[in-house]
C-alpha positions in Angstrom: 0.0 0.0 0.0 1.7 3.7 -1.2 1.7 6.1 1.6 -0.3 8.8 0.6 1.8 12.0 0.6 1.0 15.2 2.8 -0.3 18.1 0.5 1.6 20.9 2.5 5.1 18.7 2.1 3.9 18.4 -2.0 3.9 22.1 -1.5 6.9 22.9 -0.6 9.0 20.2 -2.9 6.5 22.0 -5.7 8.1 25.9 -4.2 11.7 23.8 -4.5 11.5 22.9 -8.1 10.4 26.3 -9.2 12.7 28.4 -7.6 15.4 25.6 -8.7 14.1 26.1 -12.4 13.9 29.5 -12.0 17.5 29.6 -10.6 18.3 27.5 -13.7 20.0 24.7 -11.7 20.3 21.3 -12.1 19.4 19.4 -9.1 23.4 18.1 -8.6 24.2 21.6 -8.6 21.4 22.5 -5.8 22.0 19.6 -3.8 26.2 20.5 -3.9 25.2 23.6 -2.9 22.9 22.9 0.2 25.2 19.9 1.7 22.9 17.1 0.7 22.3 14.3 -1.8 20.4 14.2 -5.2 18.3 11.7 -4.1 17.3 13.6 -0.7 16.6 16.7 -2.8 14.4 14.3 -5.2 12.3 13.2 -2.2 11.9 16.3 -1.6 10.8 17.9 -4.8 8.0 15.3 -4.8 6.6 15.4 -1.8 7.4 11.9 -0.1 10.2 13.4 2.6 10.4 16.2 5.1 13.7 17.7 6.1 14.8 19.0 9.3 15.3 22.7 10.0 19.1 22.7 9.4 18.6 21.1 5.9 15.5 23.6 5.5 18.0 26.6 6.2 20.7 25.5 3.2 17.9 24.9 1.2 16.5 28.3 1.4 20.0 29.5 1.4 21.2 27.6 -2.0 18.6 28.5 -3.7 18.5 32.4 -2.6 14.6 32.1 -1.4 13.3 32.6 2.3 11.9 30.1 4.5 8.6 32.4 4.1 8.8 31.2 0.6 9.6 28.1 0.8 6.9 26.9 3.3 3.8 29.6 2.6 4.8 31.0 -0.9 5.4 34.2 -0.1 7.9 36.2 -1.4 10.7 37.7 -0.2 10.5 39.5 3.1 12.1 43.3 2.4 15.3 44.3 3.7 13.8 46.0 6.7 11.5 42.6 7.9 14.2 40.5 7.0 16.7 42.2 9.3 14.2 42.9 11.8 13.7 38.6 11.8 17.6 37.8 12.0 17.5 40.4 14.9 14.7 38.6 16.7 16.4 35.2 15.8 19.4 35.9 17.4 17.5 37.0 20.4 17.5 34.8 23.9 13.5 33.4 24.0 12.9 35.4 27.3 14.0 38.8 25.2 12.0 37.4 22.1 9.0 37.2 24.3 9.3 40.6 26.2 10.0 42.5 22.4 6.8 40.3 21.2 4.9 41.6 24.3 5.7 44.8 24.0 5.4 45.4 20.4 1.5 44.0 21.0 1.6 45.9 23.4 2.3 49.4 21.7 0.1 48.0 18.9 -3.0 48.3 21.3 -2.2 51.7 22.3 -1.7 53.0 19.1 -5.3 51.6 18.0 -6.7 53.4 21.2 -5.2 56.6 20.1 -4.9 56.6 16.4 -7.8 58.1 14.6 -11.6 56.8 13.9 -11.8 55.5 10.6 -14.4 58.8 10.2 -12.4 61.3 11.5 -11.1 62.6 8.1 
């Protein structure tokens, strides 16, 4: 019996192929350049394996994508959200989740202050 394949893995391997195409890149030369094998990459492209975050990283990387991309199609973030994300990345959790809080935080004050959607 054939394992049926998860549609949000098909996805993805779908988001790998194209940005491999549209890199013009064979899939030797992508899977050289993200530290895995052929066959891995394969897997991947159809669907039948997952991959774990460090493999999910070079991928992105190799093929000059973001994770965003790769996993909800989305393009690329802008420089500003991008650098904002590798700043938050870096960040111990407990600092994470204070910057998170806050930023909700200021985000509910400035709807309480902000203007009525009337009030032109």
């Amino acid at each position: 019996m054939k394992k049926e394949r998860d549609p949000e893995l098909v996805a993805i391997g779908q988001r790998v192929r194209n940005a491999r195409i549209n890199r013009g890149m064979t899939k030797e030369a992508l899977a050289e350049a993200a530290d895995t094998s052929t066959q891995f990459l394969s897997q991947i492209e159809k669907g039948e394996q997952s991959m774990t975050i460090i493999k999910f990283k070079r991928l992105a990387l190799a093929l000059g994508v973001s994770t965003d991309y790769l996993i909800f199609g989305r393009e690329r973030m802008s420089d500003r959200e991008a650098l904002a994300a590798e700043y938050m990345a870096g960040m111990k959790p407990v600092d994470r989740d204070f910057l998170s809080r806050m930023l909700i935080s200021m985000q509910g004050l400035m709807d309480a202050v902000g203007p009525e959607p009337n009030d032109r």
